[in-house]
GUMARBA-429297 format. One record per residue (C-alpha): residue in one letter; x, y, z; residue number from 1; chain. Coordinates in pm, whole numbers, plus 50000, padded with zeros to 5 digits. Example, Ala and Ser with C-alpha at 12.3 -4.5 7.8 and 13.67 -1.06 7.14 Angstrom:
BEGIN
- residu;xx;yy;zz;num;chaine
- A;51230;49550;50780;1;A;
- S;51367;49894;50714;2;A;
This chain:
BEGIN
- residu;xx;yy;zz;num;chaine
- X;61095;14205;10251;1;A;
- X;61194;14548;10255;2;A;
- X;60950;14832;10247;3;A;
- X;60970;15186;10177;4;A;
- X;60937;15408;10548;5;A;
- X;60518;15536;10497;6;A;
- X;60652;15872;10564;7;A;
- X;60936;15982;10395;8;A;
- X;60920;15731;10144;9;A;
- X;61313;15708;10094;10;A;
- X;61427;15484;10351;11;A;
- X;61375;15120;10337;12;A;
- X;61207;14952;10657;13;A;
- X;61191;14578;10729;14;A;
- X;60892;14405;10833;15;A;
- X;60937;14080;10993;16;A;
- X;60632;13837;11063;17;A;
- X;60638;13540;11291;18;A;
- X;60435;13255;11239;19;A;
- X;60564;12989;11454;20;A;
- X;60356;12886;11811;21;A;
- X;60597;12914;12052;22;A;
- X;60695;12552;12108;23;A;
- X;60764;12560;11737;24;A;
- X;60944;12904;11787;25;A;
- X;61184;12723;12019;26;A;
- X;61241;12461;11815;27;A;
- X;61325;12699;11535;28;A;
- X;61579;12838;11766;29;A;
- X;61736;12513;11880;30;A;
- X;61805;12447;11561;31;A;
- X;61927;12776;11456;32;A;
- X;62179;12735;11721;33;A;
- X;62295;12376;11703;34;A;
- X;62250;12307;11337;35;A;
- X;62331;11921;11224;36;A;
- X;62406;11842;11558;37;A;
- X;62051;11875;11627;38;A;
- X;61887;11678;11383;39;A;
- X;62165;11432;11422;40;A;
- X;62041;11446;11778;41;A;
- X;61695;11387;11675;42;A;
- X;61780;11092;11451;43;A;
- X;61987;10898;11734;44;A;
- X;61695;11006;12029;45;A;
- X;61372;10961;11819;46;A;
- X;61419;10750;11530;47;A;
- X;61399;10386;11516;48;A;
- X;61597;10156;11296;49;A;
- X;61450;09806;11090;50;A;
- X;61587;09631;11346;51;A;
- X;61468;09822;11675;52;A;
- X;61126;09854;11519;53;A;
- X;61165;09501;11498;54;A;
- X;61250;09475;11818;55;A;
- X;60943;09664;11945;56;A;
- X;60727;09454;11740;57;A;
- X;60814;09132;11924;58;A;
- X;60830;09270;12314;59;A;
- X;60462;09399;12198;60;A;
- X;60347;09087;12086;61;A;
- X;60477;08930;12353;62;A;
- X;60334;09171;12644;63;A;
- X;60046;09047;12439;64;A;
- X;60061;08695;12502;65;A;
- X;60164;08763;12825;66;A;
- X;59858;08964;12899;67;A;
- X;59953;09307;12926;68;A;
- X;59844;09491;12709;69;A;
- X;59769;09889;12775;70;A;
- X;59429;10060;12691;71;A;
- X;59363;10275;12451;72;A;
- X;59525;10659;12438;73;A;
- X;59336;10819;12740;74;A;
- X;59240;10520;12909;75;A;
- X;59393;10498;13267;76;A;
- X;59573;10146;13178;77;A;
- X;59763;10313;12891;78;A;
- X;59980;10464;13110;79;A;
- X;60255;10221;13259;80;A;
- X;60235;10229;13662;81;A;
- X;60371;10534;13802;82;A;
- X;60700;10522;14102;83;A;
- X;60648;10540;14410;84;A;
- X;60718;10842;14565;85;A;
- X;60964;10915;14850;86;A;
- X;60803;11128;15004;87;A;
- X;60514;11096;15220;88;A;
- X;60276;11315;15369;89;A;
């Protein structure tokens, strides 16, 4: 929106305000620079179809049967089992 300069009151001065966190901000910018590509790569990496939800629904139920199910969010036995490192100390 532009402003008229405080001073001189003939130019006009821009004001720009940002109200984006910066993960948000980078985001932003990802998709300022990709465009479509980007969501189409969003779509394809993050977004599950009928039959992939599907799919998820019945390995769940049976890890279930099976006995292994994780804990709750923030419970140690959500998290799968971490690798092994190759490295040793």
């Amino acid at each position: 929106m532009p402003f008229k300069c405080v001073l001189c009151e003939k130019s006009e001065e821009w004001c720009v305000m940002n109200n984006f966190c910066l993960k948000c901000r980078r985001v932003k910018h990802l998709i300022n620079i990709y465009g479509e590509e980007f969501y189409e790569s969003m779509e394809k990496v993050f977004v599950r179809s009928e039959k992939q939800q599907e799919n998820k629904i019945k390995l769940q139920k049976k890890d279930k049967e099976a006995g292994k199910v994780y804990g709750t969010v923030g419970d140690e036995s959500h998290e799968p089992p971490k690798k092994k490192s190759n490295y040793s100390i």
